[in-house]
MDTraj code that builds the backbone (N, CA, C; nanometers):
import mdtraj as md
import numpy as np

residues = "UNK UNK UNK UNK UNK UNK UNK UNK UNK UNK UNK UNK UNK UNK UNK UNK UNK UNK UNK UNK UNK UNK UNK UNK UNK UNK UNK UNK UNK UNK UNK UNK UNK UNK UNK UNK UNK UNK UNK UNK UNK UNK UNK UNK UNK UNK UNK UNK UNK UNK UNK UNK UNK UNK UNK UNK UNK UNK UNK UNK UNK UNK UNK UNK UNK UNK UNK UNK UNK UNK UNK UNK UNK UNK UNK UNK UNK UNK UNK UNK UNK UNK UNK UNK UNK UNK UNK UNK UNK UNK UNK UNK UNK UNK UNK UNK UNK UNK UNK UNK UNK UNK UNK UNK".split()
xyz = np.array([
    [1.8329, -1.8470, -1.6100],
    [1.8867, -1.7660, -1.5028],
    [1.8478, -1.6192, -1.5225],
    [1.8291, -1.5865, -1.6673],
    [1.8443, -1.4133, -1.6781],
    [1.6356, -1.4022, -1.6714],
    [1.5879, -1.4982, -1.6998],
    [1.4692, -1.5072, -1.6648],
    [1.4173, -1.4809, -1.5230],
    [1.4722, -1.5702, -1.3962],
    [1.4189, -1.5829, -1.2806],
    [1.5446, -1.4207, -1.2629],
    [1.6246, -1.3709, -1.2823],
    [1.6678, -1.2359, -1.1674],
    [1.5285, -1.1489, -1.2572],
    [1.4841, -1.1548, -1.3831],
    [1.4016, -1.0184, -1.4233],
    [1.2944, -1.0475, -1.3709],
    [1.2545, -1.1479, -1.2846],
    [1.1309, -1.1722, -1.2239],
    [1.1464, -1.0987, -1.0963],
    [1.2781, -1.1948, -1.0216],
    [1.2905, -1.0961, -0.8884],
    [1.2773, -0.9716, -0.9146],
    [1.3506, -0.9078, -0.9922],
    [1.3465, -0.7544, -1.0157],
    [1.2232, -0.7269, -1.0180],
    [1.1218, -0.7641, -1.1141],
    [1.0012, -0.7529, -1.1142],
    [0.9028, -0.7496, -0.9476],
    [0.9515, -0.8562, -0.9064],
    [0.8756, -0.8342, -0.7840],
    [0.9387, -0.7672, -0.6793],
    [1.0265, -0.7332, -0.6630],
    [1.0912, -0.6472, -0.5844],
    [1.0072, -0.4831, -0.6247],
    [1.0174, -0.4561, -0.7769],
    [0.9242, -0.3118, -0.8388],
    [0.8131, -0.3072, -0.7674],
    [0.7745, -0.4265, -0.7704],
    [0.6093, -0.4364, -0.7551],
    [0.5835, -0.4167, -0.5557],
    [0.6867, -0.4828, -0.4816],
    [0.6924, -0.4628, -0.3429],
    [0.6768, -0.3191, -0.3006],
    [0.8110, -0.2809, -0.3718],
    [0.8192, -0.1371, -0.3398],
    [0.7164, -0.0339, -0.4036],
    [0.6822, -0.0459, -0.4488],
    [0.5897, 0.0316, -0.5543],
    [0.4600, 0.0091, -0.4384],
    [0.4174, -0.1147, -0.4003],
    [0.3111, -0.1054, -0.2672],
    [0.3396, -0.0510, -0.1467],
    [0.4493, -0.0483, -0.1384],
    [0.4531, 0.0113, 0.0090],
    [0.5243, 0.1763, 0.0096],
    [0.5237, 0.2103, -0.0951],
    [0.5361, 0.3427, -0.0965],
    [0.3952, 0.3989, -0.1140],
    [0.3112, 0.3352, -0.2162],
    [0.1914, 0.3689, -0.1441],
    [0.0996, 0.3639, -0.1038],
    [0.0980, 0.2641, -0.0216],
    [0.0414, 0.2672, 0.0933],
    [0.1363, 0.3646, 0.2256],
    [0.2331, 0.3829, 0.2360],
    [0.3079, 0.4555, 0.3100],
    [0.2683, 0.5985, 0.2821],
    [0.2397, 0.6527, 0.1393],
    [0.1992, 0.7727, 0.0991],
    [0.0347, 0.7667, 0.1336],
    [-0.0067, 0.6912, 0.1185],
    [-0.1742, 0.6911, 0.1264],
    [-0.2430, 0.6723, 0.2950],
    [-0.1042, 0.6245, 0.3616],
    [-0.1504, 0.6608, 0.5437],
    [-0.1296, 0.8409, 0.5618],
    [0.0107, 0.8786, 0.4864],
    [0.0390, 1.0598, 0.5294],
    [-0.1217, 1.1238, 0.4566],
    [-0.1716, 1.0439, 0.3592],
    [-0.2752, 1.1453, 0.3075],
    [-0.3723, 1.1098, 0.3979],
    [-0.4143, 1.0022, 0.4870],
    [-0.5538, 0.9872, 0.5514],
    [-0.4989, 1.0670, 0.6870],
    [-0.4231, 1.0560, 0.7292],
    [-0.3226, 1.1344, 0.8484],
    [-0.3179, 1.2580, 0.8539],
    [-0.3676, 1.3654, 0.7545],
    [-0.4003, 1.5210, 0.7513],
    [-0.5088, 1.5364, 0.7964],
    [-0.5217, 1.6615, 0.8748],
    [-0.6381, 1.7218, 0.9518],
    [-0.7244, 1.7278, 0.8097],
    [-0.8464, 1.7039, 0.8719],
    [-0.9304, 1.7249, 0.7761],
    [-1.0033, 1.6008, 0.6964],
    [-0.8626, 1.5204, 0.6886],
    [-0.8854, 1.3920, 0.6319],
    [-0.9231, 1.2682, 0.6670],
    [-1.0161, 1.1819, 0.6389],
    [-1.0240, 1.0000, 0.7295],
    [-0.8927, 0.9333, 0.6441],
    [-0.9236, 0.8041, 0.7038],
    [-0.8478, 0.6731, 0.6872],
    [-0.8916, 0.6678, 0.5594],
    [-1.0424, 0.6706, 0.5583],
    [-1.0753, 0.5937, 0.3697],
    [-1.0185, 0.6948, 0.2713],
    [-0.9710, 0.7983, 0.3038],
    [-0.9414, 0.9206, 0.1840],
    [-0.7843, 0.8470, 0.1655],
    [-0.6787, 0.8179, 0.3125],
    [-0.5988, 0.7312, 0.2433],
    [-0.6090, 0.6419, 0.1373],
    [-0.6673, 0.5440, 0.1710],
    [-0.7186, 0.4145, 0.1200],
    [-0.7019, 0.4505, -0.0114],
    [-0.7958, 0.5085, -0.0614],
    [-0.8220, 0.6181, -0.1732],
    [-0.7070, 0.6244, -0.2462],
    [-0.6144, 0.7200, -0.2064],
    [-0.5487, 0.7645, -0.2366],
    [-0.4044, 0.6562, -0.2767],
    [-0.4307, 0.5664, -0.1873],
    [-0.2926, 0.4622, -0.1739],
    [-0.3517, 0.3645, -0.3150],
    [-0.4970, 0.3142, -0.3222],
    [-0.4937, 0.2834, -0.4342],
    [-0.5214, 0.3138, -0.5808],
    [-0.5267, 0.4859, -0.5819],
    [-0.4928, 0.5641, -0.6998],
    [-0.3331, 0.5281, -0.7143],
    [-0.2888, 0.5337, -0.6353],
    [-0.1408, 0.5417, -0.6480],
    [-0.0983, 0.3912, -0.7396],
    [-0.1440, 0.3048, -0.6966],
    [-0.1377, 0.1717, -0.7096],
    [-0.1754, 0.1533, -0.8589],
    [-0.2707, 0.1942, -0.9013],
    [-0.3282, 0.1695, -1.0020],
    [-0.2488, 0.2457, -1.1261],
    [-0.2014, 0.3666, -1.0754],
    [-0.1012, 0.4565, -1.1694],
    [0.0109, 0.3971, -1.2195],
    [0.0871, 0.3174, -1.1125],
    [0.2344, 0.2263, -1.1251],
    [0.2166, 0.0791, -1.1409],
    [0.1041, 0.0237, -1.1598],
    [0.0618, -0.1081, -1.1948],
    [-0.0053, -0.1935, -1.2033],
    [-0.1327, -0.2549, -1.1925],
    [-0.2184, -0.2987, -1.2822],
    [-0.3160, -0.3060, -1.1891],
    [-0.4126, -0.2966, -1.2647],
    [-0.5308, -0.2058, -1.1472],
    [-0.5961, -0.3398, -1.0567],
    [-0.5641, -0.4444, -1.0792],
    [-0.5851, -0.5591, -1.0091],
    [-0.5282, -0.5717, -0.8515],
    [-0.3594, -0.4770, -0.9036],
    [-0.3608, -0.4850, -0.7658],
    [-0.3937, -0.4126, -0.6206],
    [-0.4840, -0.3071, -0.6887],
    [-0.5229, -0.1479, -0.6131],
    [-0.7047, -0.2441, -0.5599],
    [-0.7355, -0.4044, -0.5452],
    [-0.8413, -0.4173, -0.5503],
    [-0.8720, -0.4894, -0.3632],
    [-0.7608, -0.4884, -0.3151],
    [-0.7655, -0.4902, -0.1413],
    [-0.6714, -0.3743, -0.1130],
    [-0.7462, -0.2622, -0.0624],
    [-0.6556, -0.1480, 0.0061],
    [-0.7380, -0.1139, 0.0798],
    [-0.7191, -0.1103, 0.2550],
    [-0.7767, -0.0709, 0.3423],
    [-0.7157, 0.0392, 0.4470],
    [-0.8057, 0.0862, 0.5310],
    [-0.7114, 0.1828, 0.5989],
    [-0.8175, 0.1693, 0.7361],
    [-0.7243, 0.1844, 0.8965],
    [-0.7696, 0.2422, 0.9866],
    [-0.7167, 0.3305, 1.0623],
    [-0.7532, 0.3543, 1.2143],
    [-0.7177, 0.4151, 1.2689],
    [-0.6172, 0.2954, 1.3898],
    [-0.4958, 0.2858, 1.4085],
    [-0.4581, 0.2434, 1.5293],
    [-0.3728, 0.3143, 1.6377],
    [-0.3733, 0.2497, 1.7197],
    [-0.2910, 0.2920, 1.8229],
    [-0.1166, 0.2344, 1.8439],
    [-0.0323, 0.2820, 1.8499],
    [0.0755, 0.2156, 1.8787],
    [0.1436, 0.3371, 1.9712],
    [0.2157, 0.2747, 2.1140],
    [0.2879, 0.3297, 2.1856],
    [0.1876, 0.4452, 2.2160],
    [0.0681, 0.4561, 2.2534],
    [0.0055, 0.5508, 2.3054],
    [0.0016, 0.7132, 2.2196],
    [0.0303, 0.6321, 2.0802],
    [-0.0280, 0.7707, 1.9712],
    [-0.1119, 0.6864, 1.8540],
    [-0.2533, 0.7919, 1.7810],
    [-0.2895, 0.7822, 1.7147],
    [-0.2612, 0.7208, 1.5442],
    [-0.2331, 0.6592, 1.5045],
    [-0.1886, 0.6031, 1.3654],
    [-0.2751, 0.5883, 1.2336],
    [-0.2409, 0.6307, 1.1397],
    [-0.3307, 0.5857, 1.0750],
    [-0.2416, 0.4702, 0.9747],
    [-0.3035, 0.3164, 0.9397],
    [-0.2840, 0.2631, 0.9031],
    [-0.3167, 0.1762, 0.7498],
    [-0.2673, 0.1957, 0.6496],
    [-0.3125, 0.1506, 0.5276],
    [-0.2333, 0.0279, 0.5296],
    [-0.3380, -0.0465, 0.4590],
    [-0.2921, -0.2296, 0.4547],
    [-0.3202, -0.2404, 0.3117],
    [-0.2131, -0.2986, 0.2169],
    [-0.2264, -0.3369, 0.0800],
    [-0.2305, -0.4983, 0.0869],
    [-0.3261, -0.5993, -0.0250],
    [-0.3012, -0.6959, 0.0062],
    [-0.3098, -0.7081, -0.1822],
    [-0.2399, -0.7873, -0.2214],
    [-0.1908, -0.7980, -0.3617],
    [-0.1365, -0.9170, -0.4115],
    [-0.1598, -0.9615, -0.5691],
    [-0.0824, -1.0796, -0.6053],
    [0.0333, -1.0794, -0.5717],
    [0.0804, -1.1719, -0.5613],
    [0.2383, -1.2051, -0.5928],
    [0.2509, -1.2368, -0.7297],
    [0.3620, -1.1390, -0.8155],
    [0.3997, -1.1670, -0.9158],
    [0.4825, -1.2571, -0.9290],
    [0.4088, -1.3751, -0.9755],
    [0.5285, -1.4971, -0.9947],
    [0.6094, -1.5046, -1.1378],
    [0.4793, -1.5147, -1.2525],
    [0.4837, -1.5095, -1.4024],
    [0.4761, -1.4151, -1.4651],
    [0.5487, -1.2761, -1.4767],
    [0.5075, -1.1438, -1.4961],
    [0.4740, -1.0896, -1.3880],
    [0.3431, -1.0380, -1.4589],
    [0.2573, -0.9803, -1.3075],
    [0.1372, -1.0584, -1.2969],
    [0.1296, -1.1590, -1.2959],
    [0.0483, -1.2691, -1.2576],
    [0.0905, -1.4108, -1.1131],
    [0.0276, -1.4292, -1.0465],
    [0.0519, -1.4939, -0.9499],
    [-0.0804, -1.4829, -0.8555],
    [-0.0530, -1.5922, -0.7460],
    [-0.1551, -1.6530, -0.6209],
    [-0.2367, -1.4484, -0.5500],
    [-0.3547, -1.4780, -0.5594],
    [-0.3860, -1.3601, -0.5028],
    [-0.3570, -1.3157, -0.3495],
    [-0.3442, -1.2098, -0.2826],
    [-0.3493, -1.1969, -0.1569],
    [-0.2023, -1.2787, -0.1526],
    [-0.0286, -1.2782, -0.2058],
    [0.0675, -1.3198, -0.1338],
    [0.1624, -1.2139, -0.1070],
    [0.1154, -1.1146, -0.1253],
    [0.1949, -1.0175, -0.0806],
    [0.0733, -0.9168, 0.0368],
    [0.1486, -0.8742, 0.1250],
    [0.0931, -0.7724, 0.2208],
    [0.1932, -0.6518, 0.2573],
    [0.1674, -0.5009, 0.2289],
    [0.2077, -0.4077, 0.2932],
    [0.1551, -0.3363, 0.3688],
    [0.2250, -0.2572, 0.4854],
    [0.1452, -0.1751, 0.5593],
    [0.2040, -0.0460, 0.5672],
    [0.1559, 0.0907, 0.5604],
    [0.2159, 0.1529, 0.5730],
    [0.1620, 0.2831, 0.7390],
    [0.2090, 0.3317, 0.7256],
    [0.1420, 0.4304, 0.8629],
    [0.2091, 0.5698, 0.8934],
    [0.1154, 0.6110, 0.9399],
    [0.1657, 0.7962, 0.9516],
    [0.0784, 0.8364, 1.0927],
    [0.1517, 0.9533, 1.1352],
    [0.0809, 1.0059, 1.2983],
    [0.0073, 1.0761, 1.2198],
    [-0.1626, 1.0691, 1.3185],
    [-0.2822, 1.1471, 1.2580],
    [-0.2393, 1.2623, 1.3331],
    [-0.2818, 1.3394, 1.2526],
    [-0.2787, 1.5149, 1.2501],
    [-0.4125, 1.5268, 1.3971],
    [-0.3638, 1.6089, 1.4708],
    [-0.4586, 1.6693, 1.5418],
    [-0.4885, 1.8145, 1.5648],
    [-0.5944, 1.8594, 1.6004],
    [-0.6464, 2.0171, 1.5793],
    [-0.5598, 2.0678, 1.6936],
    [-0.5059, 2.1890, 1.7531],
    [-0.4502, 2.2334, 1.8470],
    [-0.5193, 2.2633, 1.9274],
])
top = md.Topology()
chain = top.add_chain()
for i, resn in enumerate(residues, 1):
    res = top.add_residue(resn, chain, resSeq=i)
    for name in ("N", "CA", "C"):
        top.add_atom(name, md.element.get_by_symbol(name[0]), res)
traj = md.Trajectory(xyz[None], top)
């Protein structure tokens, strides 16, 4: 029992830990000045800082549209930690997103 909650815990770290940044790595492609891939970039520096660089190895970013504004969108795709931090590749997905900056 004290096994499977330090796992959940574990993957719960590991959830949140992706979607903060990727959530941080859309505000960085989302600055004037900046593309989508500088997110990308940035969301999986982040990734790689807080946990194992395996899972910083699908991080993408575009540009979308929602409700008739510009978005920029970072998509994390990552193991699922089943056994540690080992598990099925690609079972976790986050997305995160920020309004792109525009020139005045």
């Amino acid at each position: 029992m004290v096994a499977a909650v330090l796992q959940l815990a574990l993957l719960l770290h590991v959830r949140n830990t992706l979607i903060d940044s990727a959530s941080e790595g859309a505000r960085h492609g989302a600055l004037l000045g900046s593309d989508p891939a500088d997110g990308a970039a940035r969301a999986a520096e982040l990734i790689r800082a807080g946990l194992a660089d395996s899972y910083a190895d699908d991080v993408t970013a575009q540009v979308v549209t929602a409700d008739g504004v510009s978005l920029v969108q970072v998509t994390v795709r990552a193991p699922m930690p089943v056994v540690g931090l080992f598990g099925p590749g690609d079972g976790l997905e986050v997305v995160g997103h920020a309004a792109l900056e525009v020139a005045p």
